[in-house]
ZAMARGU-4260 file (C-alpha; in steps of 0.2 Angstrom, whole numbers, plus 5000, padded with zeros to 4 digits):
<rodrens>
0) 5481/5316/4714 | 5496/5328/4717 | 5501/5343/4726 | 5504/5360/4714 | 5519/5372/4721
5) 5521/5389/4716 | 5542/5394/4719 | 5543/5412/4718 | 5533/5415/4701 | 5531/5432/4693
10) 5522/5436/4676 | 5528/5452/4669 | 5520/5458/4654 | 5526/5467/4639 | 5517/5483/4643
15) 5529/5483/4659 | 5513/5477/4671 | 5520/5466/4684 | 5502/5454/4687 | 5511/5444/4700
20) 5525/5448/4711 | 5532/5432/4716 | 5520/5420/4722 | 5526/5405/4734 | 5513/5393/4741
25) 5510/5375/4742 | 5491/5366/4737 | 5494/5349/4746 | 5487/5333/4741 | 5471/5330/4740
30) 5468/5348/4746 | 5454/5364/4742 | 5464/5379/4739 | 5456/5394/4738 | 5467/5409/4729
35) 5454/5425/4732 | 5456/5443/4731 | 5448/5459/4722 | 5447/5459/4703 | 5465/5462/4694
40) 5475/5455/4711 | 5483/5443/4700 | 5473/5425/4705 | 5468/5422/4688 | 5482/5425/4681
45) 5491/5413/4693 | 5478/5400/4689 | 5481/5402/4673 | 5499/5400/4675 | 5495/5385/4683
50) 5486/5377/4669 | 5498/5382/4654 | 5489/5396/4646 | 5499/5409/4653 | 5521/5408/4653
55) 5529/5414/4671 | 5542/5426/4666 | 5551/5419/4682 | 5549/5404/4697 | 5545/5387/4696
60) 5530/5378/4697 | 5528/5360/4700 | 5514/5347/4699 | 5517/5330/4709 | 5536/5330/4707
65) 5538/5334/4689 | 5540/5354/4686 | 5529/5359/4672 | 5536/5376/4668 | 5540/5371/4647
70) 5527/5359/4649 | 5512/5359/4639 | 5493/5361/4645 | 5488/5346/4639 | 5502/5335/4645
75) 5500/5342/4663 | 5484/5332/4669 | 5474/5346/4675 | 5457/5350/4672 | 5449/5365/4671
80) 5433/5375/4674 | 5429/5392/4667 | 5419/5405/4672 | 5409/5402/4656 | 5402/5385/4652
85) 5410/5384/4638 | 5400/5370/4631 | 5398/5366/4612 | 5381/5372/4608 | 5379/5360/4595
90) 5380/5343/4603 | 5372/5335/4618 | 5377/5335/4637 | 5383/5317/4634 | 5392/5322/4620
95) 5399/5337/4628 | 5404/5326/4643 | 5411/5313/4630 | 5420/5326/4620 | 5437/5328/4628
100) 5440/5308/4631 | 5437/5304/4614 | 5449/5318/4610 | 5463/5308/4620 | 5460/5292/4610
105) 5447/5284/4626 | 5439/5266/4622 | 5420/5268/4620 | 5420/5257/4636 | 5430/5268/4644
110) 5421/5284/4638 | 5402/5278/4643 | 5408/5271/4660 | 5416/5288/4664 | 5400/5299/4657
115) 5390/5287/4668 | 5399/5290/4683 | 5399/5309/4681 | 5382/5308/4678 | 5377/5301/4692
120) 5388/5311/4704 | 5382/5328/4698 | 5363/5322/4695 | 5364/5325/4676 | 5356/5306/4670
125) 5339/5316/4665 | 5348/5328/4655 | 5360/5318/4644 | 5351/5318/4628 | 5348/5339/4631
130) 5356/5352/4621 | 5365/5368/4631 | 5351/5379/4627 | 5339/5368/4637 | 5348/5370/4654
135) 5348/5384/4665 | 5362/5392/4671 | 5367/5380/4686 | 5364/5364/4675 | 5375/5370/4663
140) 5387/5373/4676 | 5386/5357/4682 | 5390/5348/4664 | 5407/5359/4666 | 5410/5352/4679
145) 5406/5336/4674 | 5416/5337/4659 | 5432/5341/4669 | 5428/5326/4680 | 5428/5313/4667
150) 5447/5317/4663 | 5452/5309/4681 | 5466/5323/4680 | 5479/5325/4697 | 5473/5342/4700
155) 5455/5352/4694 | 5457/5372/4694 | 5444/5382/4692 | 5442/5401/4690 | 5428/5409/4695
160) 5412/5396/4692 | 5399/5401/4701 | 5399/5420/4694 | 5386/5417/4682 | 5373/5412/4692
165) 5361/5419/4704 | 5363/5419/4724 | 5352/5402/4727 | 5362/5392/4711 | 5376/5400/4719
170) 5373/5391/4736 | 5369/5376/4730 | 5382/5371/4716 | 5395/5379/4730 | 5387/5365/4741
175) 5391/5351/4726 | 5409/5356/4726 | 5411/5354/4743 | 5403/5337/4743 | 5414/5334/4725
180) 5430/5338/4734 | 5425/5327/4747 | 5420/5310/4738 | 5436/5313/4726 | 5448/5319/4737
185) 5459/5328/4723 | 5470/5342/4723 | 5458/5357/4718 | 5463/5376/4717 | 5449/5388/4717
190) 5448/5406/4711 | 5436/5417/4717 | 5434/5438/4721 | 5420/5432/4732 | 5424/5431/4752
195) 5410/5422/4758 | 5414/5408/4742 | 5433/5408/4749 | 5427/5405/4769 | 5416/5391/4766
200) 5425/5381/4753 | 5442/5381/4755 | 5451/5371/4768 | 5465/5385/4765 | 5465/5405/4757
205) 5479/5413/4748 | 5473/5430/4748 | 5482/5442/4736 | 5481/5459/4731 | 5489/5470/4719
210) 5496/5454/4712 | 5505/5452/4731 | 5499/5437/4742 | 5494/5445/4758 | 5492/5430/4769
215) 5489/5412/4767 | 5479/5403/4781 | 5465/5393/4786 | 5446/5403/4785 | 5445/5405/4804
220) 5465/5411/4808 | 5463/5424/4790 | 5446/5431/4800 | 5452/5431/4818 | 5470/5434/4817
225) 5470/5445/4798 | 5489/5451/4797 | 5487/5466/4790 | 5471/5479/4786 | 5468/5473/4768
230) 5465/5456/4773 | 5454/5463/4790 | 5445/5474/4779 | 5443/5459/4762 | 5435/5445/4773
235) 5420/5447/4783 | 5401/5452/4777 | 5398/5465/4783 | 5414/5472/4783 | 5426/5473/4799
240) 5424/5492/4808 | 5440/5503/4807 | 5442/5518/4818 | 5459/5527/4815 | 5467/5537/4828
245) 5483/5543/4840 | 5485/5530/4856 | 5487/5539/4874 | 5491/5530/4891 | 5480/5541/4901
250) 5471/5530/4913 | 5474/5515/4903 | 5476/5513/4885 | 5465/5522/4873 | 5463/5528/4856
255) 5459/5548/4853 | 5451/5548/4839 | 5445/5569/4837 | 5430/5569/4850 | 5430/5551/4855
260) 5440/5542/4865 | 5440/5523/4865 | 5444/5512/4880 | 5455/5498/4873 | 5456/5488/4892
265) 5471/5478/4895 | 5485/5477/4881 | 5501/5468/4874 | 5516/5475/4879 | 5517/5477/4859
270) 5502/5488/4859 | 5510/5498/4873 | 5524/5501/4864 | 5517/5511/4851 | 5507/5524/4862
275) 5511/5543/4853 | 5506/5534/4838 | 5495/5532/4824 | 5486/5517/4824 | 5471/5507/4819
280) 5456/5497/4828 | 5447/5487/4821 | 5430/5480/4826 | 5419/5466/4820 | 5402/5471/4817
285) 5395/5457/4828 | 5409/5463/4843 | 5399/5480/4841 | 5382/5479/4851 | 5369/5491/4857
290) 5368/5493/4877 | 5354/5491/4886 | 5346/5505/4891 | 5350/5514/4907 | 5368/5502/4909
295) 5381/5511/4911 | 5398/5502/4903 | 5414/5508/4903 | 5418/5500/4887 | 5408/5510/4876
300) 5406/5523/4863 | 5392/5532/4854 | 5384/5534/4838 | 5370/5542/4829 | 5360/5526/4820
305) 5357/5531/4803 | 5351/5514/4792 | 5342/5499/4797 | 5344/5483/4788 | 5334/5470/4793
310) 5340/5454/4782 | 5326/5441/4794 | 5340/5430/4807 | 5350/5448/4810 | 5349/5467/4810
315) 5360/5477/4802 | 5365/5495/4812 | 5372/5508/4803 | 5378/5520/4812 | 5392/5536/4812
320) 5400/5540/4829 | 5410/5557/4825 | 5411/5554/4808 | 5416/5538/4804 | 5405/5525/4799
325) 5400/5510/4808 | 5392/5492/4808 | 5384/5484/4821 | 5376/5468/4816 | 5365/5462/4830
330) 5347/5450/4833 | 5332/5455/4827 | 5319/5462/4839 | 5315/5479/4850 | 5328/5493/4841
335) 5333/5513/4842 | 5324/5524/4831 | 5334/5530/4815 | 5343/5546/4822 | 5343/5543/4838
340) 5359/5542/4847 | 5366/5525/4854 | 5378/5518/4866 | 5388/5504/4857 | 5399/5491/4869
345) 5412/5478/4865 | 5423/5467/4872 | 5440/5474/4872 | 5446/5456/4869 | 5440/5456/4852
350) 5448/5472/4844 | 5461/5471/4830 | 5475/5482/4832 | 5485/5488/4815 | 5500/5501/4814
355) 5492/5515/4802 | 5509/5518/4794 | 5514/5501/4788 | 5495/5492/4791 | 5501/5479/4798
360) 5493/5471/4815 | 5501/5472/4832 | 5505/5460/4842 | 5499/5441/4841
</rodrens>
C-alpha cells in the first residue's frame, strides 16, 4: 500500500487546452478517493496522469515516497480499471485473470494461488473456464476487476467502471467495491461523473470542474457545508433549490426575490454584511416541505405544483414559485392537485447562503 500525492499538476495540451489547472491533493494510505465531476472537468485526465498514460506538463506526483513523474506505467505498481472491460476475447476468464502475471515472469504457483484468490473474492470460481462473450455486463466487470487485483499493486485506479452497466448491476458491483476496499485496505482512487457513485463510495471527494478542483471533503461536509454553488448544485439527487435575489433588513433579514420575499430567520453577522446585495439561497429539496393545511407559518413561500413524481419511498414536487423552479421531495401519501397553489416551509436553519457575484458561500 501507499499514499499517491498530486503537487500542483497541470496538463496543457498542444492545441493550447489547459485540462488541469494545477491539482494539489493527497490519497492517504489505505484510503477510497473519489475524483468526480461533470464530463471534461479534467478527472480522467488526472487519473490518467496518475497511471503513466498521460505526461504533466508541470507538478509533481509521488506514489509512497518515490515520485513517478519520468517513471514508467509499468514500473509504478498500480493497477488499473477501465470503463471498458478490456478483456482479450479470445481466451478465458482464468486466462484473462492469468494474463498480466505471467506477463511479469510469475511462477505457475504463484499465478494459480493468486487467480484462486481473486476468484473467490469476486465469486467468479463457476466462470473460470468461460469466454468474455458468455458473461453479461457486471460479470465481465468483475473479471476487470479481478485482473487488476491479482497484480497486488500499492494503489488500484479506476476510471469510470460501473458506466456500462445498468442501474441494479450498478448497485451491486458498487457494493463489491465497497466490501473490496474494505477487506484489502489499499490505496484506491476512483473516477466517476456520477454523485450518488461519489457519496456512497469514497471516504473523501475531490470534486473538480473545468479542470479546477472545487473542494475536497468528506460526502456529508461536501453536502452540508458546499463551498461554493457548483459544488451545492453538483451533489444531491434531486438537486439542491436556488433562489437568486437582493437581501433587505426590513423586519429581519429577507431575500426579495421580484414578488416574493423569503424570511431567512436569524443570520451570521457575515450574511448581515451583505444586505443591498445580490445573493443566493439555496435549499435542499428535503428542507422544502408542504404545510398543512390551514397552518399559518411565517417561514414560508408559495408555489404552483406543476409535476408529481412518485418514485415508491418519496414523492417528488415540482413546483414554480414566481418563476423559478422548485423541488420539494417529501413522503408519500395525501398530496395537492397538480396546479393548485401550495405553501412550502422550511427551516431557516438549513438554507445555504452564496454571494451571486463570486458564488462562493457565506459564512461557516
Amino acid at each position: 500500500m501507499a499514499a499517491v500525492q498530486l503537487d500542483n499538476v497541470r496538463k496543457v495540451y498542444a492545441n493550447g487546452h489547459v485540462a488541469v489547472h494545477g491539482a494539489s491533493f493527497a490519497a492517504h494510505d489505505g484510503e477510497l478517493l473519489v475524483l468526480v465531476g461533470p464530463s471534461g472537468c479534467g478527472k480522467s485526465t488526472t487519473l490518467r496522469m496518475i497511471a503513466g498514460l498521460e505526461a504533466p506538463t508541470s507538478g509533481t506526483m509521488s506514489i509512497g515516497e518515490r515520485v513517478v513523474n519520468d517513471v514508467k506505467p509499468a514500473d509504478r505498481d498500480i493497477a488499473m480499471v477501465f470503463q471498458s472491460y478490456a478483456l482479450y476475447p479470445h481466451m478465458t476468464v482464468a486466462e484473462n485473470l492469468a494474463f498480466g502475471l505471467k506477463l511479469r515472469g510469475e511462477s505457475r504457483d504463484t499465478i494459480a494461488q493468486r487467480v484462486r484468490d481473486a476468484a473467490d473474492m469476486l465469486g467468479l470460481n463457476d466462470m473460470l473456464e468461460r469466454q468474455p462473450r458468455a458473461l453479461s455486463g457486471g460479470q465481465r466487470q468483475r473479471v476487470a476487476l479481478g485482473r487488476a487485483l491479482v497484480r497486488q499493486p500499492k494503489v488500484f485506479l479506476l476510471d469510470e467502471p460501473l458506466s456500462n452497466l445498468d442501474a441494479k448491476l450498478r448497485l451491486s458491483t458498487r457494493v463489491e467495491i465497497a466490501r473490496l476496499h474494505r477487506r484489502l485496505g489499499t490505496t484506491m482512487i476512483y473516477v466517476t461523473h456520477d454523485q450518488v457513485e461519489a457519496m456512497t463510495l469514497g471516504q473523501r471527494i475531490v470534486v473538480f470542474d473545468r479542470g479546477e478542483i472545487q473542494q475536497i471533503d468528506t460526502p456529508m461536509n461536501l453536502y452540508t457545508k458546499p463551498c461554493n454553488l457548483f459544488v451545492a448544485g453538483f451533489l444531491g439527487s434531486p438537486a439542491m433549490n436556488f433562489l437568486r435575489g437582493t437581501l433587505r433588513a426590513a423586519n429581519g433579514l429577507k431575500l426579495e426575490c421580484g414578488a416574493m420575499q423569503l424570511p431567512l430567520g436569524d443570520s451570521s453577522a457575515s450574511l448581515a454584511a451583505h444586505v443591498g446585495r445580490s445573493i443566493v439561497v439555496g435549499i435542499r429539496p428535503e428542507d422544502l416541505r408542504p404545510a398543512a393545511t390551514g397552518t399559518a407559518n411565517v417561514n414560508a413561500l408559495q408555489a404552483r405544483l406543476e409535476v408529481i413524481e412518485p418514485v415508491g419511498n418519496e414523492v417528488f414536487l415540482n413546483l414554480d414559485s414566481y418563476g423559478t423552479p422548485l423541488v420539494a421531495r417529501t413522503p408519500p401519501g395525501a398530496l395537492p392537485e397538480r396546479g393548485s397553489i401550495v405553501n412550502l416551509t422550511y427551516d431557516p436553519a438549513t438554507l445555504h447562503f452564496f454571494d451571486a457575484q463570486t458564488q462562493q458561500r457565506i459564512g461557516i
